[in-house]
C-alpha positions as CSV (number, residue, x, y, z in Angstrom):
1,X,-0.1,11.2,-7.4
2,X,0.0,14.6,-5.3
3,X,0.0,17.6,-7.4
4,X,0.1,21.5,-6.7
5,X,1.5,24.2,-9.0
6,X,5.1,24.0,-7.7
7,X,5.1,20.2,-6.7
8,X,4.6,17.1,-7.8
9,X,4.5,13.7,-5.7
10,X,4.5,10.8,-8.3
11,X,4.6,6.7,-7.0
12,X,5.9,4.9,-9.9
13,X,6.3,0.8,-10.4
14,X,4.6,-0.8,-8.1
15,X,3.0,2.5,-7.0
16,X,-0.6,1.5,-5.4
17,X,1.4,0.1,-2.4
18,X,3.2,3.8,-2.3
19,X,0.1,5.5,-3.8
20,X,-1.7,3.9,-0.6
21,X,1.3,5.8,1.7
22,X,0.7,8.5,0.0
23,X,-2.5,9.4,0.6
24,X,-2.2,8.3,4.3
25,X,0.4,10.5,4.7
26,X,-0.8,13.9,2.4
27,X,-1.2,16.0,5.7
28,X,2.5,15.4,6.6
29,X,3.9,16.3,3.0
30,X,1.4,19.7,3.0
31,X,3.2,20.5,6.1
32,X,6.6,19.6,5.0
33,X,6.3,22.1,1.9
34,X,4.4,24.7,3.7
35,X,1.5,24.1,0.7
36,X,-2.0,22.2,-0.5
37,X,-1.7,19.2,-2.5
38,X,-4.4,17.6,-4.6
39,X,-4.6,13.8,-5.1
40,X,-5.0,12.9,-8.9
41,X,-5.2,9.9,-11.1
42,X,-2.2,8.3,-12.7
43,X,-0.9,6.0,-14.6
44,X,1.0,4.4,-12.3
45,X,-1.8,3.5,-9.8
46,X,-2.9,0.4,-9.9
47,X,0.5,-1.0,-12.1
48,X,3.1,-3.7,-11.4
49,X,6.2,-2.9,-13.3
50,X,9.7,-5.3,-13.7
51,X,12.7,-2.8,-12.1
52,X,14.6,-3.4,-15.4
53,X,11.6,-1.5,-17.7
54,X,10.9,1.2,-15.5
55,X,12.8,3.4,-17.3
56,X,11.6,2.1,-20.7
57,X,8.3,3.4,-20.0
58,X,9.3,7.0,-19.7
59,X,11.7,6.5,-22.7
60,X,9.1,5.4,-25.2
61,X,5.8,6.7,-23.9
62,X,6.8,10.2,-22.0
63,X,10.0,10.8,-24.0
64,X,9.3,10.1,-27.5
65,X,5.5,10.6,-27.0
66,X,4.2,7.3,-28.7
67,X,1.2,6.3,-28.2
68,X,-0.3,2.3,-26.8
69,X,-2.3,0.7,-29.9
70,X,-3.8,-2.5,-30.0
71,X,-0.9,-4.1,-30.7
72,X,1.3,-3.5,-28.0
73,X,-0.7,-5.2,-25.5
74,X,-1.5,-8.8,-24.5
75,X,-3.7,-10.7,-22.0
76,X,-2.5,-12.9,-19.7
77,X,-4.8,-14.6,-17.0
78,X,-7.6,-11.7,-17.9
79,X,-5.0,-8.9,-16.6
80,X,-3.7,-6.0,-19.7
81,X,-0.1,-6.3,-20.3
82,X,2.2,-4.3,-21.9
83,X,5.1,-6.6,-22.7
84,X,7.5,-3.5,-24.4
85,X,7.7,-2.3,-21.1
86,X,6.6,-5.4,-18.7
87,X,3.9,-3.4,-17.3
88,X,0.7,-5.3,-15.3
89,X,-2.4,-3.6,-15.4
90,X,-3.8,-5.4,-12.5
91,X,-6.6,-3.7,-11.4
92,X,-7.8,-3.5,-15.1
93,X,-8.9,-7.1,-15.4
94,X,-10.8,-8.1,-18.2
95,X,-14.2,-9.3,-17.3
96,X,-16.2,-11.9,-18.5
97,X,-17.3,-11.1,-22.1
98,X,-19.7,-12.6,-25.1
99,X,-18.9,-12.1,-28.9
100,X,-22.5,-10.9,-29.1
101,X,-22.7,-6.8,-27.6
102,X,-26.6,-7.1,-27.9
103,X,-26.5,-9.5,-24.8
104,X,-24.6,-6.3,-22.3
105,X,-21.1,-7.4,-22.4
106,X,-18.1,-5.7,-24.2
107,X,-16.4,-8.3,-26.2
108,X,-12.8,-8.6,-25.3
109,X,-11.3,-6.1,-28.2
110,X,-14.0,-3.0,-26.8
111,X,-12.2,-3.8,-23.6
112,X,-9.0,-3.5,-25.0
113,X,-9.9,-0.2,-26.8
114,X,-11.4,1.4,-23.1
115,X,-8.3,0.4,-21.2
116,X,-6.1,2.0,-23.9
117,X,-7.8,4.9,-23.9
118,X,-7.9,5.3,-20.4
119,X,-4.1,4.6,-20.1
120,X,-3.5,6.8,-23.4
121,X,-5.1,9.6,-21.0
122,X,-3.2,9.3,-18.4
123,X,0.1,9.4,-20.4
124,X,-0.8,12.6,-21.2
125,X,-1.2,13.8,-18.0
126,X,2.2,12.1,-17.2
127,X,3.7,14.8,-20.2
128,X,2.3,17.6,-18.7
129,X,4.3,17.6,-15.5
130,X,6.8,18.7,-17.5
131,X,5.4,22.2,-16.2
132,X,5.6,21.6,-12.8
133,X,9.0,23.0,-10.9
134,X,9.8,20.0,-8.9
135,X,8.6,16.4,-9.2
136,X,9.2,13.1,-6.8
137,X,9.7,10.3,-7.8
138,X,8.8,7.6,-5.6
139,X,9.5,3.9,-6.4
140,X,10.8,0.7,-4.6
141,X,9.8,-2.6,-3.1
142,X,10.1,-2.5,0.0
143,X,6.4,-3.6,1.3
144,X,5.8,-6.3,-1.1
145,X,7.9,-9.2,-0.2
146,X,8.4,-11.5,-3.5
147,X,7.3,-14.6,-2.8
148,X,3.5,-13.1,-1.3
149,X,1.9,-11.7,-4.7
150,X,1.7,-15.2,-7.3
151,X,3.2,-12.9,-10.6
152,X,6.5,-12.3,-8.5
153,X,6.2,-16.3,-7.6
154,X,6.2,-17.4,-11.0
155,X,8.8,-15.1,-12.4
156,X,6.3,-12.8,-14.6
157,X,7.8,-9.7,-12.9
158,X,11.2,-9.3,-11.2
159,X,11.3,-8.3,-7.4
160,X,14.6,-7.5,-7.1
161,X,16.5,-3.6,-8.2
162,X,19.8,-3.4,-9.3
163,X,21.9,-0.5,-9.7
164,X,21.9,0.1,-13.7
165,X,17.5,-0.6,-13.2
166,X,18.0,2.7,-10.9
167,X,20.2,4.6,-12.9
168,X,18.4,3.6,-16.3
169,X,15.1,4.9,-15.1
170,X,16.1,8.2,-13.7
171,X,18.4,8.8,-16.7
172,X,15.4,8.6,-18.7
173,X,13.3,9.8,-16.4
174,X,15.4,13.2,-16.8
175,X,15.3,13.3,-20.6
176,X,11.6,12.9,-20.3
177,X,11.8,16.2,-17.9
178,X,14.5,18.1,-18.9
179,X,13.4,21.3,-17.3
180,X,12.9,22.0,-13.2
181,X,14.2,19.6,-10.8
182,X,14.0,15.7,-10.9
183,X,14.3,14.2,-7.7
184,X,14.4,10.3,-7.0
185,X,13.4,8.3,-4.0
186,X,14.6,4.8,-3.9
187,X,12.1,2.7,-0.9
188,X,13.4,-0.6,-0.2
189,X,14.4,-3.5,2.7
190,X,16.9,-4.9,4.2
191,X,17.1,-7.9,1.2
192,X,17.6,-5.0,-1.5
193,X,20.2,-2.6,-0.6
194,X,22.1,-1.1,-2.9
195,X,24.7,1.3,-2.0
196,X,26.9,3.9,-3.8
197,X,23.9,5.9,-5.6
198,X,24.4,9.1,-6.1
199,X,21.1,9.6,-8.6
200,X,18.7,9.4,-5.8
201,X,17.9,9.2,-2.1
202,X,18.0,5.4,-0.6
203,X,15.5,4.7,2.5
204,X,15.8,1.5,4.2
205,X,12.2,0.6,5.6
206,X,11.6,-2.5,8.1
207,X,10.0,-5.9,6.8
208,X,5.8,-6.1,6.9
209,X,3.3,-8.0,6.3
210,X,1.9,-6.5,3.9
211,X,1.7,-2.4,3.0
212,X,-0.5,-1.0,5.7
213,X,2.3,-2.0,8.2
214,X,5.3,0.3,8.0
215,X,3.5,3.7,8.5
216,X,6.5,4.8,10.8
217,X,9.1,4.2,8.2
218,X,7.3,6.1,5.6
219,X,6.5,9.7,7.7
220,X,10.3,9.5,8.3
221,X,10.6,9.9,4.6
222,X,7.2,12.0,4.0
223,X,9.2,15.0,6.3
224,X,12.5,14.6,4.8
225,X,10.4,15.6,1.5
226,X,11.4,19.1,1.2
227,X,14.2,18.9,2.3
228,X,15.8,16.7,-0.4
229,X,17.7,18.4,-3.5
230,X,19.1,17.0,-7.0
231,X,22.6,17.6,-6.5
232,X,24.5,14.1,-6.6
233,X,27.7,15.1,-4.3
234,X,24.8,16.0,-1.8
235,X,22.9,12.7,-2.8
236,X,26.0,10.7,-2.9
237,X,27.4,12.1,0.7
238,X,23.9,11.3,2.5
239,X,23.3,7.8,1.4
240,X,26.6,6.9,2.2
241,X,26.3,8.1,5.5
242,X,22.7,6.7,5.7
243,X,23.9,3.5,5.3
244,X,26.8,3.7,7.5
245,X,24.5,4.4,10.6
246,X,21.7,2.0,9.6
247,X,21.5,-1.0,12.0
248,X,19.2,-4.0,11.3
249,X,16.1,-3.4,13.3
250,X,15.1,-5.1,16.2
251,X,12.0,-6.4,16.8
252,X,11.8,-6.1,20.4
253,X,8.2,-7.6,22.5
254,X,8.1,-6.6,26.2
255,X,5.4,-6.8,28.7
256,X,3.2,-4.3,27.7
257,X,3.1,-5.7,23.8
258,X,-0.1,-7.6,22.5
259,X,2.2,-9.4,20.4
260,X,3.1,-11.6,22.8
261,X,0.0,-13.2,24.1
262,X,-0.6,-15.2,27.4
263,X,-2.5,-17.5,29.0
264,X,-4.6,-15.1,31.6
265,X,-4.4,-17.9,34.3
266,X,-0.8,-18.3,34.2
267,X,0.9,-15.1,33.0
268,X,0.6,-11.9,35.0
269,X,1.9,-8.7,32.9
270,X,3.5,-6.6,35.3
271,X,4.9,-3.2,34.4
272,X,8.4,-4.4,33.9
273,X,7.9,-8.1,33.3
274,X,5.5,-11.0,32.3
275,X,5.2,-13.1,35.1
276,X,4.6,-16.9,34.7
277,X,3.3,-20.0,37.0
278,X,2.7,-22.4,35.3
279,X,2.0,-26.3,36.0
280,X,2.4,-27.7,32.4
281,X,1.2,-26.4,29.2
282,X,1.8,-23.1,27.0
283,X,1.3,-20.3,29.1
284,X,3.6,-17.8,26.5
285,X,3.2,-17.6,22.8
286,X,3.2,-15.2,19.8
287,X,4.3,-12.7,18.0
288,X,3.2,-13.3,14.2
289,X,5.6,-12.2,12.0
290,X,7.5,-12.3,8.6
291,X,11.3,-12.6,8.1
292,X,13.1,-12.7,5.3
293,X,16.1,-14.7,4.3
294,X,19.2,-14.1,6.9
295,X,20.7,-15.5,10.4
296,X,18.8,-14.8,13.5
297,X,19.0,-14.2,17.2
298,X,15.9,-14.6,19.4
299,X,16.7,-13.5,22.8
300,X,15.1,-14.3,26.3
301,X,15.9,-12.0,29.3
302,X,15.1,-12.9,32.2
303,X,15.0,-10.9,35.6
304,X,17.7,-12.3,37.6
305,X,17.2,-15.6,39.8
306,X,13.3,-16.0,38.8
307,X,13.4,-18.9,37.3
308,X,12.3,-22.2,38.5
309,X,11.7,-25.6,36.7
310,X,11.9,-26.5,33.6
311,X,10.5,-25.4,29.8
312,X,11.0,-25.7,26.2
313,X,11.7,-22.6,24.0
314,X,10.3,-23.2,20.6
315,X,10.2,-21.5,17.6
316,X,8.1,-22.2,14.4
317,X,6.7,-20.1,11.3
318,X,3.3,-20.8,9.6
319,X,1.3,-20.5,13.2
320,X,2.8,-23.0,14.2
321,X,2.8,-25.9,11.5
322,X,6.8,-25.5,10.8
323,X,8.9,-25.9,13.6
324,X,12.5,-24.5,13.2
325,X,14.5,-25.1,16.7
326,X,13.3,-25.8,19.8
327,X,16.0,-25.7,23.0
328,X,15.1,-26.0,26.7
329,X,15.3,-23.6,29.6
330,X,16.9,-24.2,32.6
331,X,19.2,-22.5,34.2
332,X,22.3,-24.6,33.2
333,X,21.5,-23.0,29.5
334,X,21.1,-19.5,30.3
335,X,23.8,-17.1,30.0
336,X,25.4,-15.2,33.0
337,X,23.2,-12.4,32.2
338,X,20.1,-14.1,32.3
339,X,19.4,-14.3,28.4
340,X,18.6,-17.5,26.3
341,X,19.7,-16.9,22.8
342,X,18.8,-19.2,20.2
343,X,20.3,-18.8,16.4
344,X,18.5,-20.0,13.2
345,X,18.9,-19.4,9.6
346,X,15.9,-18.6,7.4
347,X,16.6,-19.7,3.5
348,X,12.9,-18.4,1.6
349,X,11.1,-15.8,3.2
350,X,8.6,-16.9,6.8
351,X,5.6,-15.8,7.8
352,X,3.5,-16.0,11.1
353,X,6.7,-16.5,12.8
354,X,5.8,-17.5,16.3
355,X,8.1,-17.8,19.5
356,X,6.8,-20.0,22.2
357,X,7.2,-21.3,26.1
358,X,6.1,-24.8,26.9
359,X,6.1,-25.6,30.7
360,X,7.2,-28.8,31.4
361,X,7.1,-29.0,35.1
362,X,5.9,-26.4,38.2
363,X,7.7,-24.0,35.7
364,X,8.0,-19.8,37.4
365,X,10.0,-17.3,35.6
366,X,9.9,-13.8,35.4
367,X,10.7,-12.4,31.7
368,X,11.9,-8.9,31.0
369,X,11.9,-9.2,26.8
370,X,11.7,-11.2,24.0
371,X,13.6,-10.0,20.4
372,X,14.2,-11.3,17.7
373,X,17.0,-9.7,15.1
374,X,18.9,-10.3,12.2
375,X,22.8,-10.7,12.5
């Protein structure tokens, strides 16, 4: 959480993942508001929350001012849970504990009591925003995919937002904070996007790996920051707009890109194109990376009249293991502008998603790009 006297910046639901961006990106908000922001504890650091209870928490904790006891929680493989509002406490994890104190352990119900303590804390600080003249809220999903972290695998927590989740937690949200200005920021993909909100601001970030990926995506919102008001004909107008213009990103790997990777004794990288000459093997392979569920296009373009012989195009998730097409090149299957495009649907969500060129003969090509989107 970023505080000053005028501003607050708070990640909520899954928040370390935006706490993280946060943090990274603290010089770009300072400069966006023209001010110095402090980093402070929360209690939404190190939290996994279901979209649907969100805005339970504010209701009955920030709202009506209750207090967690000792009978509101629950452990569930070691982790503190807080099942009125399906809140994970995951980087609270019980540790290993003896009935006897005398040997240095904390039995399991001291635990408890420390955790609640330290979350009862924290709660308070969470009321006493109510002073401060502008608070962000921050939450989302968009760089944790659902099928990556185990809790989302086995149903425990929902990965998915839907438009009443949204509109429940800022409702209560602003009863919580009745005074000074509430503003929302909604962070998701491509697989969440919800349109026609007018309660808060939608960004559509790219698919990652995981959340140290997407920095670009992020200092797109961390600028638009102070610019962003509560009105929700203003909200309203923007996101529809916003979604209007949003094209599915392309991930696009040319010659000067690491991604792609080459075998030095076959592949030249020129300025404009990779260059191949190859007399059998894999001289092209790579990138690594995750898609989500959709149709795709991986392209091939290939500077005019360079190629000679014959390959396979391949392409396979898992580094490999999992093939999903493979199609050869020749020139009776390119296009009349020099492009091999290969289509493939993608049901659960791939990772290490790999593109790659197996020579089958004295195989020379020159290639200008290779991209994969979704269509």
């Amino acid at each position: 959480m970023l505080i000053s006297q005028d501003v607050c910046i708070i990640p909520v639901g899954i928040s370390c993942i935006h706490g993280f961006q946060l943090r990274r990106g603290l010089p770009l908000i300072e400069n966006s508001f023209n001010i110095k922001l402090t980093e402070t504890s929360s209690f939404f650091r190190w939290i996994y929350q279901s979209p649907a209870f969100i805005g339970n928490f504010f209701d009955l904790y920030v709202n009506k001012e209750n207090s967690i006891t000792i009978d509101d929680v629950d452990i569930y493989k070691d982790f503190f849970f807080l099942p009125k509002t399906e809140s994970w406490f995951m980087h609270d994890a019980l540790k290993h504990f003896e009935s006897d104190k005398d040997n240095g352990f904390k039995t399991e119900y001291q635990q408890l009591l420390d955790i609640i303590d330290k979350y009862n804390y924290l709660i308070k600080k969470l009321r006493n925003l109510s002073s401060i003249r502008k608070r962000i809220f921050i939450f989302g999903n968009s760089d944790l995919g659902p099928r990556e972290w185990p809790f989302y695998r086995e149903g425990l927590i929902e990965w998915y937002f839907n438009k009443k989740n949204i509109e429940d937690l800022c409702n209560n949200i602003n009863k919580s904070y009745p005074n000074g200005d509430n503003i929302f920021i909604y962070v998701t993909n491509k697989r969440n996007i919800i349109k026609d909100l007018d309660c808060c601001y939608i960004y559509v970030n790219k698919d990652v790996s995981g959340f140290f990926d997407d920095n670009e995506s992020w200092d797109v919102i961390f600028n638009d920051l102070s610019k962003l008001t509560k009105d929700k004909s203003i909200i309203c107008s923007r996101n529809k707009k916003y979604l209007e213009n949003f094209k599915t990103r392309e991930n696009i790997f040319d010659a000067s890109c690491e991604e792609i990777k080459i075998n030095n004794n076959e592949v030249v990288r020129n300025k404009n194109y990779l260059e191949i000459d190859s007399l059998g093997g894999i001289p092209i392979w790579g990138p690594y990376i995750r898609l989500c569920s959709g149709l795709y296009e991986v392209t091939v373009e290939f500077v005019e009249n360079s190629l000679q012989g014959k390959a396979l195009f391949s392409i396979s998730h898992n580094f490999g293991e999992n093939s999903i097409i493979e199609v050869p090149i020749d020139s009776k299957h390119l296009k009349l502008d020099h492009i091999l495009k290969v289509r493939f649907s993608v049901g659960d969500d791939l990772h290490q998603v790999e593109t790659r060129i197996k020579a089958l003969s004295n195989f020379k090509a020159k290639i200008k790009k290779i991209s994969i989107r979704n269509i």
